[in-house]
N, C-alpha and C positions, 0 to 999 in steps of 0.2 A: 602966427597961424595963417596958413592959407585955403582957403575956398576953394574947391571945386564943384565945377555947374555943370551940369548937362542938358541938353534940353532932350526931349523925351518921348516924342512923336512915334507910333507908329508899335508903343510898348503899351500890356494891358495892366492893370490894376484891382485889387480886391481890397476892401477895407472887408471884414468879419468878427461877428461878433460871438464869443464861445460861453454860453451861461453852463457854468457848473452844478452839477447838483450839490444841495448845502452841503458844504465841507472839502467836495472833491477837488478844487481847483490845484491841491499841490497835486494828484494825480493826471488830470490835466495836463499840469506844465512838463511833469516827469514825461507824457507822452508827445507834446512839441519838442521838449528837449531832445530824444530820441529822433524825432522825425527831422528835425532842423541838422543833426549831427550828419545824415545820410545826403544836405539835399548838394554834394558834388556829383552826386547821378543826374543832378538835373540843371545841368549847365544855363537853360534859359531860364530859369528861374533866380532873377538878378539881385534881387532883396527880399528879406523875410524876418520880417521883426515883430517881436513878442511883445505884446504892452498888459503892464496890469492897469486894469480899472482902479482908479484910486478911493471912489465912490461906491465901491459893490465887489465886497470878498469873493464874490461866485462869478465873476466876468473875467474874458480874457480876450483883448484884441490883436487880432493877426491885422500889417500890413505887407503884404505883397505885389512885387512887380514884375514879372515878365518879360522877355526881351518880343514879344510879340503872342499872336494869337495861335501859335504852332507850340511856343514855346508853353502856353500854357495845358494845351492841349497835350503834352510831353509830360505836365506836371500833374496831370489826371490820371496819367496813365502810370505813373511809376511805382516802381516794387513798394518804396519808403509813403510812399501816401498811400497806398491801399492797404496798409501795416496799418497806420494811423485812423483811415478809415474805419477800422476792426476796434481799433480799442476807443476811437469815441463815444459810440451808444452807451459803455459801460460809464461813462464820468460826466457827460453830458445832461443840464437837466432840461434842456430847452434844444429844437432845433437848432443850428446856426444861421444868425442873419447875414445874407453875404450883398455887399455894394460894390458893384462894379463901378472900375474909376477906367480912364485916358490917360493918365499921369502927363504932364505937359513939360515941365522943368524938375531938377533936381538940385540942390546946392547941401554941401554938407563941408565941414572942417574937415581937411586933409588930417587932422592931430586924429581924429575917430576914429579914422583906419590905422594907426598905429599903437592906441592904446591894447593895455595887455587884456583882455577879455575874456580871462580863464575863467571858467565856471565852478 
């Protein structure tokens, strides 16, 4: 297996945290699912990855990174996020907390990006 690194200056970063109303969280993912499937409109938007809480049925964390601060200003403004905009209040039981990151480096297993990852 081989490594690839990048280092990562000058890219923005959001950790978020998505609390579900009791129950809703497969609704939820049914509308990241969606929103994630469109985001080749949004070229600067370089990762976006879906985590469950393993500790809390009703959490759901988004990480995202950006190829810059245009790029995510690109990703505020696009058709597939103000879709998903619409349909969070409905599934959401808590505002979302958002943490803005710098992202510095990146290293990830080349094998990642070849695995099959059908949904």
């Amino acid at each position: 297996m081989q490594l690839r690194q990048s280092l990562t200056p000058g890219r923005r970063g959001m950790l978020v945290r998505l609390t579900a109303e009791e129950g809703r969280r497969p609704a939820l993912l049914d509308a990241l699912h969606r929103y994630s499937d469109g985001l080749d409109e949004e070229p600067g938007t370089e990762l976006f990855i879906v985590h469950l809480d393993p500790d809390d049925a009703n959490v759901v964390w988004l990480y995202e990174i950006f190829h810059d601060d245009e790029a995510q200003n690109e990703h505020r403004a696009a058709e597939g996020f103000a879709q998903l905009m619409t349909e969070l209040p409905d599934v959401l039981g808590a505002p979302p907390a958002i943490l803005r990151l710098d992202p510095l480096r990146m290293s990830l297993q080349e094998q990642v990006l070849s695995e099959d990852l059908t949904l």
